[in-house]
VEXDRENBA-999002 format. One record per residue (C-alpha): residue number from 0; z, y, x. Coordinates in steps of 0.25 Angstrom, whole numbers. Layout:
<atoms>
<atom NUM,<Z,Y,X>>
...
</atoms>
This chain:
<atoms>
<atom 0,<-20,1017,85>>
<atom 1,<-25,1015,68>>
<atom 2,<-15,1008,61>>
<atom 3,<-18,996,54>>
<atom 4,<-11,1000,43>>
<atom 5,<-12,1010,32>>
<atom 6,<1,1016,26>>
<atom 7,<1,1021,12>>
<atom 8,<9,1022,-1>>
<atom 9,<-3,1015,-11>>
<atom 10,<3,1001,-12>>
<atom 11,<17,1007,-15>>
<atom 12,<10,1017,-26>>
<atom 13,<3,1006,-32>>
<atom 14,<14,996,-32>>
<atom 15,<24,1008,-40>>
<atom 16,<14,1009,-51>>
<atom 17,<20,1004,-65>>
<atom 18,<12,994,-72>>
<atom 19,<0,1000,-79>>
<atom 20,<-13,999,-87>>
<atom 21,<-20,1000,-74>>
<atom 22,<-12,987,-67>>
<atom 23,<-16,980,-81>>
<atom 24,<-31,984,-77>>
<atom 25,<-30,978,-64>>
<atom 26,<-23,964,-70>>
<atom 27,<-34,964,-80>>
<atom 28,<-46,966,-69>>
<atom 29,<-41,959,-60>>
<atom 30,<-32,948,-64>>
<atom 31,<-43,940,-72>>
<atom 32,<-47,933,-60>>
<atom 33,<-37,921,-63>>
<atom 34,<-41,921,-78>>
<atom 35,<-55,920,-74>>
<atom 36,<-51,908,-64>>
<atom 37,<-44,899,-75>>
<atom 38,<-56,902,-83>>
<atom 39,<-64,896,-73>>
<atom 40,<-57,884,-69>>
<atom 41,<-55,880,-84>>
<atom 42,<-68,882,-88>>
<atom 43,<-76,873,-79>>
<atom 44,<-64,863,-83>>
<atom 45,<-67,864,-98>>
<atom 46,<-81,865,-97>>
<atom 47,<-81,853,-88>>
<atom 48,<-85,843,-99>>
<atom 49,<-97,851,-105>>
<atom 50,<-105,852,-92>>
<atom 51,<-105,836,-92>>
<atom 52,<-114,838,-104>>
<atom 53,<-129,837,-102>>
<atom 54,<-133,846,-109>>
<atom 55,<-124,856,-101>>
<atom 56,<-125,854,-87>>
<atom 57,<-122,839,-85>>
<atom 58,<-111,840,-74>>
<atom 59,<-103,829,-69>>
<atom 60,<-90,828,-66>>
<atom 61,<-91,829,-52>>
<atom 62,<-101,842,-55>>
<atom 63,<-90,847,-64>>
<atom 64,<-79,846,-52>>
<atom 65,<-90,851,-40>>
<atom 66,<-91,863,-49>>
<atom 67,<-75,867,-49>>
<atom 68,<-75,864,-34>>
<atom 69,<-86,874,-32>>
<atom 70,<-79,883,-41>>
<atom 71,<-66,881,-32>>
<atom 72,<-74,883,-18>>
<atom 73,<-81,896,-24>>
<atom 74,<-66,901,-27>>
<atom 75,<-63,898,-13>>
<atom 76,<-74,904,-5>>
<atom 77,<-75,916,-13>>
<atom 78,<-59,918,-12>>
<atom 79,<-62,919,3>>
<atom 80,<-74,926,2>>
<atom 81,<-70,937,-7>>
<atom 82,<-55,938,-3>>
<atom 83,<-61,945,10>>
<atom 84,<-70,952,5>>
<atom 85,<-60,957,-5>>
<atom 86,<-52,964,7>>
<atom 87,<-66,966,13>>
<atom 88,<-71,976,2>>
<atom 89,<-59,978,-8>>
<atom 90,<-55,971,-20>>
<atom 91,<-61,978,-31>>
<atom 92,<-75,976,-26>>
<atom 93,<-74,962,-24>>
<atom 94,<-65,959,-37>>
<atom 95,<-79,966,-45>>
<atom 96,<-88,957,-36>>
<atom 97,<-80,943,-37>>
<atom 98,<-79,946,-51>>
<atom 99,<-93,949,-53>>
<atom 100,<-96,935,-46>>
<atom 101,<-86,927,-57>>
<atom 102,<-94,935,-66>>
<atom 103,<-108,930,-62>>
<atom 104,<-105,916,-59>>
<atom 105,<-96,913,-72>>
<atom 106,<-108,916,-79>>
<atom 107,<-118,909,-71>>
<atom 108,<-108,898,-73>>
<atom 109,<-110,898,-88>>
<atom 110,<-126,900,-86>>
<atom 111,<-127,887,-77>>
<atom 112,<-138,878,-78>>
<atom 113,<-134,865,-69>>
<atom 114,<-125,860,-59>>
<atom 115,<-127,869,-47>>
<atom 116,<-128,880,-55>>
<atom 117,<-115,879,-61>>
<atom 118,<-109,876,-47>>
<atom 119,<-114,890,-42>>
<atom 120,<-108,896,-51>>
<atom 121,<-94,889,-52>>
<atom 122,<-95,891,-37>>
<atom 123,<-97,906,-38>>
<atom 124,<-87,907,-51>>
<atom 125,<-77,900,-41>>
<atom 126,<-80,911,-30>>
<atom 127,<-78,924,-38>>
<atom 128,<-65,919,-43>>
<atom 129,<-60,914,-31>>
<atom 130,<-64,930,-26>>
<atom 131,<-56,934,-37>>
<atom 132,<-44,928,-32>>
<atom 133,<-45,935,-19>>
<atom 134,<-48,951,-24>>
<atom 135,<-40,951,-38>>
<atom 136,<-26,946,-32>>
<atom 137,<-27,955,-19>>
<atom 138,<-33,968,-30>>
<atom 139,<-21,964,-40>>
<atom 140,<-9,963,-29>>
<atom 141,<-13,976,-24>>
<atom 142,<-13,985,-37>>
<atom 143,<-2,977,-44>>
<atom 144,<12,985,-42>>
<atom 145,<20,974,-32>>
<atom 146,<32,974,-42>>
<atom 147,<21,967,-52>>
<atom 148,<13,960,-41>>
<atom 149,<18,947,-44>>
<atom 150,<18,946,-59>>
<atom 151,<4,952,-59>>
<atom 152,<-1,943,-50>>
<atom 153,<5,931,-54>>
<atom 154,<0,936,-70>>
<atom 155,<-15,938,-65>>
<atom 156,<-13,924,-56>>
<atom 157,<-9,916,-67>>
<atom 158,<-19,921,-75>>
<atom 159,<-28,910,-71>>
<atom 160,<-21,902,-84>>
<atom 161,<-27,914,-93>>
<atom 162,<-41,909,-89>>
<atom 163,<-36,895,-90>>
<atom 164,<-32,896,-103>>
<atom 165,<-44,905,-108>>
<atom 166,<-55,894,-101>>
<atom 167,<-48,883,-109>>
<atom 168,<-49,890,-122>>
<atom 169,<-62,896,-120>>
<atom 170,<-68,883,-117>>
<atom 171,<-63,876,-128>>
<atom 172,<-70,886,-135>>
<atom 173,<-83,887,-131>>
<atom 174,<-84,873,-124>>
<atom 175,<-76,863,-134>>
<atom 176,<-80,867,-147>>
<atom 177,<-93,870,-140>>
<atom 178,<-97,884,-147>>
<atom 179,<-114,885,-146>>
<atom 180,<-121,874,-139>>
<atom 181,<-115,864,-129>>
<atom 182,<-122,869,-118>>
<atom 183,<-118,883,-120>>
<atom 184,<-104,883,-124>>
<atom 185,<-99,878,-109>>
<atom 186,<-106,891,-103>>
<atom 187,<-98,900,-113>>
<atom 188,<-84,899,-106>>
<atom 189,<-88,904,-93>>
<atom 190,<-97,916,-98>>
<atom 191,<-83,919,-104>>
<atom 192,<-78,918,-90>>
<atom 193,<-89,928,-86>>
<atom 194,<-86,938,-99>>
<atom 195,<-71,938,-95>>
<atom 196,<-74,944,-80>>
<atom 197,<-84,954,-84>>
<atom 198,<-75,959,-93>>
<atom 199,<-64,959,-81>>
<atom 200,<-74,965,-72>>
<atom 201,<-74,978,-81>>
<atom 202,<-60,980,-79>>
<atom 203,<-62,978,-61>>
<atom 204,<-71,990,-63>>
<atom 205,<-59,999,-66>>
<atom 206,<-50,994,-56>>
<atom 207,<-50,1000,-44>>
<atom 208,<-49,994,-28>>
<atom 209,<-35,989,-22>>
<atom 210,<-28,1002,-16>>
<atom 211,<-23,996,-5>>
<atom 212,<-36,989,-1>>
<atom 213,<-43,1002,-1>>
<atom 214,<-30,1007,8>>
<atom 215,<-33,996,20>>
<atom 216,<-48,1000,20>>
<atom 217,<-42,1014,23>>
<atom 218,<-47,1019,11>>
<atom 219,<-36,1027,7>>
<atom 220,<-41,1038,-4>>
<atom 221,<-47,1028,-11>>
<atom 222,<-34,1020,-10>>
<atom 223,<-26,1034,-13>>
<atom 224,<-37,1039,-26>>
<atom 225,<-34,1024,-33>>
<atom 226,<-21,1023,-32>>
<atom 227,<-19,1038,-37>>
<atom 228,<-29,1033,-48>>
<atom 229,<-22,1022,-53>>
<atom 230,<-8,1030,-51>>
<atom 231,<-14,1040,-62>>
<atom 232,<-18,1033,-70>>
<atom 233,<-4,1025,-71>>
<atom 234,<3,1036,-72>>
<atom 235,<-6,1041,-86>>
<atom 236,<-4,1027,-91>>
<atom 237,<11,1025,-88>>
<atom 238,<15,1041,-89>>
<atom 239,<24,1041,-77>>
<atom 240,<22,1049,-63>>
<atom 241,<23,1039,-51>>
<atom 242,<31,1042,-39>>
<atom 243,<26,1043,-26>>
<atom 244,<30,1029,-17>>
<atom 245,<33,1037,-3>>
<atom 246,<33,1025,2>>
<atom 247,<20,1018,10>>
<atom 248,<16,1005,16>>
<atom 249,<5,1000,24>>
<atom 250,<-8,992,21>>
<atom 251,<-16,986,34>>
<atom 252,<-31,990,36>>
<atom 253,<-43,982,31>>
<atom 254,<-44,971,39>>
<atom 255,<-57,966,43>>
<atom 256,<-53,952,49>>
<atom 257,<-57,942,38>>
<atom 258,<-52,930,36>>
<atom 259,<-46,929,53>>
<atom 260,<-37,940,46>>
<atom 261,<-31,930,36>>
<atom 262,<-30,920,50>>
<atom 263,<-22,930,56>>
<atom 264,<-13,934,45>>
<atom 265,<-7,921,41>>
<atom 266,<-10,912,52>>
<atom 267,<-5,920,64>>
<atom 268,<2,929,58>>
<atom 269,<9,925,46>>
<atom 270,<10,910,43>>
<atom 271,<18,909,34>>
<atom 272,<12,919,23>>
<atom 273,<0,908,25>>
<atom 274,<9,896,23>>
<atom 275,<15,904,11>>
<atom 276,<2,906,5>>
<atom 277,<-3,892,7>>
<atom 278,<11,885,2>>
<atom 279,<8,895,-11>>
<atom 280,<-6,893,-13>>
<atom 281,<-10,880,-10>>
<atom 282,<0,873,-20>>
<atom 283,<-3,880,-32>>
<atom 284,<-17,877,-30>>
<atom 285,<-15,864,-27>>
<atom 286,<-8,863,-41>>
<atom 287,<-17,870,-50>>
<atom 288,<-27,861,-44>>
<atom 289,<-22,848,-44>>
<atom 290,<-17,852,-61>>
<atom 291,<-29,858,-64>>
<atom 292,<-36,843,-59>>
<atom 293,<-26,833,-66>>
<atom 294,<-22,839,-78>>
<atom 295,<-35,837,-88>>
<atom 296,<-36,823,-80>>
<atom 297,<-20,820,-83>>
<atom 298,<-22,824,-98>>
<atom 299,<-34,814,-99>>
<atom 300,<-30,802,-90>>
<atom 301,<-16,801,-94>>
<atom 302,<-16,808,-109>>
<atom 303,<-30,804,-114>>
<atom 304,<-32,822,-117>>
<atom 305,<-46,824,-120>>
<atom 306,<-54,835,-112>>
<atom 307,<-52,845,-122>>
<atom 308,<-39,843,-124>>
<atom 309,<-35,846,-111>>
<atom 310,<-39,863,-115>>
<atom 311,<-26,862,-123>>
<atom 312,<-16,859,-112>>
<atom 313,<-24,870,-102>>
<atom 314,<-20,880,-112>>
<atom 315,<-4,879,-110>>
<atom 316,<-5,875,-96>>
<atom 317,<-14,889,-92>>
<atom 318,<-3,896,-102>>
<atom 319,<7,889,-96>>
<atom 320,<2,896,-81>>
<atom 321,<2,911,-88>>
<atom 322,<16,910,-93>>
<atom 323,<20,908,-78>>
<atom 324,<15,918,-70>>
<atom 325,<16,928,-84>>
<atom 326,<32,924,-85>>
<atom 327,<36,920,-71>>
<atom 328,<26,932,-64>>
<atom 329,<37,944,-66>>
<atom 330,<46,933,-57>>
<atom 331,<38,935,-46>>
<atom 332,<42,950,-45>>
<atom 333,<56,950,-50>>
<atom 334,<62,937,-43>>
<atom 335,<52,937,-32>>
<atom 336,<42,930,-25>>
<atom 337,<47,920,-17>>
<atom 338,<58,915,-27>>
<atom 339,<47,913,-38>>
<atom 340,<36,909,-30>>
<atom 341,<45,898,-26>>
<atom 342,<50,896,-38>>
<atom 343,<37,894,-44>>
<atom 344,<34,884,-35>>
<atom 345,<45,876,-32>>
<atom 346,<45,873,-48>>
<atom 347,<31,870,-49>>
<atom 348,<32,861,-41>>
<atom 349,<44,854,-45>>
<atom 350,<38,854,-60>>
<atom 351,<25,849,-55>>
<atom 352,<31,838,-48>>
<atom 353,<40,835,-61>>
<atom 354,<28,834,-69>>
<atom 355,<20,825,-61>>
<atom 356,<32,815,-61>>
<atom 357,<34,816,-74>>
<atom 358,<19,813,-76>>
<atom 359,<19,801,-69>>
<atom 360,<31,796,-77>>
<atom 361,<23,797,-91>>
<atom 362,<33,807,-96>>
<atom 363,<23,818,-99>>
<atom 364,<13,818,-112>>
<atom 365,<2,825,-111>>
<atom 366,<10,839,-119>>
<atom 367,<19,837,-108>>
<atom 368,<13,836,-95>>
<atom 369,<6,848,-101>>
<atom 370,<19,855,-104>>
<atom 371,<24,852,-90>>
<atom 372,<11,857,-83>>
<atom 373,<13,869,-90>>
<atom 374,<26,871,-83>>
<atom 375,<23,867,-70>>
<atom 376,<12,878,-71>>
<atom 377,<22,890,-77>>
<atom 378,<28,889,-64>>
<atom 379,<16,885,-57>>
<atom 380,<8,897,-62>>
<atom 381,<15,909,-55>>
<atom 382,<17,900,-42>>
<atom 383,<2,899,-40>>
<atom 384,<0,914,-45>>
<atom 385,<11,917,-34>>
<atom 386,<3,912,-23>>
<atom 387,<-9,922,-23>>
<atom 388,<2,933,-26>>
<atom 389,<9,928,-13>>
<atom 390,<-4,927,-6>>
<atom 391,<-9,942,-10>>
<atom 392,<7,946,-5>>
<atom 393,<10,942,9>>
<atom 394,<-6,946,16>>
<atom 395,<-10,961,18>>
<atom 396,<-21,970,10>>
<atom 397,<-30,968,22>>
<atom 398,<-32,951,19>>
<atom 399,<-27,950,5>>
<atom 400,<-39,945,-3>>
<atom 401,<-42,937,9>>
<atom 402,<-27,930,9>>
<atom 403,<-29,926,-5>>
<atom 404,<-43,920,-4>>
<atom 405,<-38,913,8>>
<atom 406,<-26,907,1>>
<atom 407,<-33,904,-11>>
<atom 408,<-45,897,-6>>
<atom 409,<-33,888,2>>
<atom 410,<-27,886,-12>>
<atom 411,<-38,882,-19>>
<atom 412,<-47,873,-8>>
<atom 413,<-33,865,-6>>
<atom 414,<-27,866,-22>>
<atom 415,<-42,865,-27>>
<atom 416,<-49,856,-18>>
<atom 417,<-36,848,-14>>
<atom 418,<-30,846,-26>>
<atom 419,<-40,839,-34>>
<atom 420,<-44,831,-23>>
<atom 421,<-30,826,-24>>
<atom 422,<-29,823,-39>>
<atom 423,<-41,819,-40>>
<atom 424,<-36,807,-31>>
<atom 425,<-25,806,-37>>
<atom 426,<-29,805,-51>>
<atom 427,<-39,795,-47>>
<atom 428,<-28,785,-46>>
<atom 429,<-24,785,-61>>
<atom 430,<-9,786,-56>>
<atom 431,<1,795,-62>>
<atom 432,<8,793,-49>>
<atom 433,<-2,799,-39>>
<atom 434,<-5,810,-49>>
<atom 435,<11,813,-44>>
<atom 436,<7,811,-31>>
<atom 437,<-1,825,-34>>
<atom 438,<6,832,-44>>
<atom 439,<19,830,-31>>
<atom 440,<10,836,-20>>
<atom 441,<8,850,-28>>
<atom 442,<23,849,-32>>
<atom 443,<25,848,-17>>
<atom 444,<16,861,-12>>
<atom 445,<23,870,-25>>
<atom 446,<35,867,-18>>
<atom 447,<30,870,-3>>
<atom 448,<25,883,-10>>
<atom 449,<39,886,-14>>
<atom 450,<46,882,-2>>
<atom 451,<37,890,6>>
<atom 452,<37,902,-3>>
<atom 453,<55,902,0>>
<atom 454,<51,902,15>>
<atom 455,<41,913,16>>
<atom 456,<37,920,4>>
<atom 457,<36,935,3>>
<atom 458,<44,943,-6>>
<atom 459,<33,949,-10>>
<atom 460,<38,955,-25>>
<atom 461,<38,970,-28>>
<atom 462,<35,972,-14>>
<atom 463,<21,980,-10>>
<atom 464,<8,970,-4>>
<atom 465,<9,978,9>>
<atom 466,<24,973,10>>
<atom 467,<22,958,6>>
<atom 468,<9,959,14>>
<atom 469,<17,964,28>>
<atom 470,<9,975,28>>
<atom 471,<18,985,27>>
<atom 472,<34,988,30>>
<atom 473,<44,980,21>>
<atom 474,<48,992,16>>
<atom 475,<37,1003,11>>
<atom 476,<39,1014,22>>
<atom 477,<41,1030,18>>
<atom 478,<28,1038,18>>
<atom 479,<31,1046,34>>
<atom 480,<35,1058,28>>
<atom 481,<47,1053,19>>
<atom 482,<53,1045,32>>
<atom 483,<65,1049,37>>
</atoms>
């Protein structure tokens, strides 16, 4: 009777590789996708007040808003979409395709010529990035050596803030000192958003499709001829000769269940890991959200900062994001998961809810409820980044792409849709105090996040996917002929 299950030493030879020129081709080609991301959100943002002008395309308020909730829905329905293609097919030919469709519709963005135009295209913008998210953090977990998995992950994660901080300054210098005429300079932003991925498309064409996936299609010489590839080339670059592992593990064939498969995984069969991705996922978006729809209105209600203004205390907010993942990212493979994961947590929630108190007592200016934002979000930073790492962790090769979209598109609906709705309610009032209200409810689900993460996270550091996964045996098993 076929074993479901394929035995082979390619994981453990691809985990023992030092780092290399090679891995910094994979960051670079692949880990964009969150730099592209922030670029996005913070360009329809700062661009927000020019398309009000007439001579531009005249959009309302409520337009404005419609248009970042399409975006949001495409992210979500092309998470699901492509996440199982992505197993379907393999990861490099959908990280060329989704690409490719961020490529065309951010352009098209900056060529609209009215309303529904411009939806289209904010819709199909939101859709290749939200396909992004499902290809690039399943292809990166799978070529990245486990011992650095968590670092590089949480770096090319929290690399959002890059895009961030690069859409407020680009803005600011094509919108706000408004270089050509008014009805161009708005376009400008986004056709550097389309320059940025073709130059990052050049660089997918050299890397080459996830080993491991190949392995559950039973496509083992090709598997074999990249892997011995890349270890060559390694070798030349670092002047050492690798060992042989003599170890093996097991990856599970292609499955060809769809979504039904993801049913059966966490809800019949493992419960928990589907509580443990919700509790993870759901209140780090629900956070970003709900700072990303007060902040601007805080500063201009309670402060009296101008719109252009509020680019300056972007800039130290998205830094203050890097620094997190870049500092505390190493923390995640030398401590641990579970101690950092709920330590990250635990302390965003408890500064979040300092913040917010100290808010409604008066005690900030507007520098320092900046400067307290920014640390709220060090810590906040690698805690959301660590939710997609844990995600791409505890499934198997066979569903990964699919687990993420499916965790991500929960995240978002709830953190992007319900959020908002929330604040937007409570800001309404024109009380400090409801705003509290809020800011105590996200404080309240970082800490159920950590709580949950003591209870049932997975020790998942230097360990190999098909291990964390339960793929394979706790302990990589001796090739036959070396057993005892």
């Amino acid at each position: 009777m076929p074993t479901n299950k394929i035995l082979t030493d390619i994981p453990l030879r691809l985990d023992r590789l030092p780092w290399s020129r090679w891995h910094m081709l994979v960051v670079l080609g692949l880990g964009v996708t969150w730099i592209l991301d922030g670029l996005e959100v913070t360009l329809i943002g700062a661009v927000a007040g020019e398309l009000h002008h007439d001579r531009i395309l005249a959009l309302s308020d409520f337009k404005i808003g419609l248009a970042g909730s399409l975006y949001l829905l495409g992210a979500v329905l092309g998470a699901l979409l492509f996440g199982d293609l992505t197993d379907r097919f393999g990861r490099k030919r959908l990280f060329i395709v989704i690409l490719g469709l961020y490529l065309g519709a951010t352009i098209c963005t900056a060529l609209a010529w009215n309303f529904e135009s411009f939806l289209l295209f904010r819709f199909l913008t939101g859709a290749g990035i939200g396909g992004e998210y499902a290809a690039i953090n399943s292809a990166v977990d799978e070529l990245v050596p486990a011992r650095l998995r968590g670092r590089v992950s949480l770096g090319i994660n929290g690399s959002y803030w890059i895009g961030a901080a690069l859409g407020a300054v680009i803005t600011g210098v094509f919108v706000h000192v408004h270089i050509g005429r008014i009805d161009l300079s708005w376009r400008l932003p986004f056709l550097f958003g389309g320059a940025l991925a073709l130059i990052v498309l050049g660089f997918r064409r050299f890397l080459p499709e996830s080993p491991r996936w190949l392995i559950s299609q039973g496509r083992i010489q090709e598997a074999e001829a990249i892997v011995g590839g890349i270890e060559s080339l390694v070798s030349r670059q670092q002047s050492i000769t690798l060992e042989p592992v003599g170890r093996f593990v097991s990856i599970g064939r292609a499955d060809s269940s769809g979504w039904s498969g993801i049913v059966r995984f966490f809800v019949l069969k493992n419960p928990r890991r589907l509580l443990l991705g919700l509790s993870l996922m759901i209140p780090q978006a629900f956070l970003y959200n709900a700072f990303f729809f007060t902040y601007a209105l805080i500063l201009t209600e309670f402060f009296q900062i101008g719109q252009r203004e509020i680019m300056a205390y972007l800039v130290p907010f998205s830094l203050s994001n890097v620094l997190g993942v870049l500092l505390l990212g190493p923390l995640f493979d030398r401590v641990g998961r579970k101690p950092m994961i709920a330590l990250t947590y635990s302390l965003s929630g408890i500064l979040l809810a300092t913040t917010g108190l100290l808010f409604v007592r008066g005690d900030f200016s507007s520098f320092w409820l900046g400067a307290a934002w920014c640390l709220v979000f060090f810590f906040a930073s690698p805690a959301a980044s660590s939710a997609y790492l844990t995600v791409s962790e505890i499934v198997p090769l066979a569903m990964r792409a699919k687990a993420i979209a499916f965790f991500f598109a929960i995240g978002t609906a709830i953190g992007g849709i319900g959020a908002p709705l929330l604040f937007g309610a409570l800001i309404g009032t024109h009380e400090r105090k409801s705003l509290l209200l809020g800011y105590l409810l996200g404080a309240g689900l970082m800490l159920v996040g950590a709580l949950v993460e003591i209870l049932w996270g997975v020790k998942a550091e230097r360990k190999p996917l098909e291990e964390t996964s339960g793929e394979s045996d706790p302990e990589p098993l001796l090739f036959p002929e070396q057993k005892s």
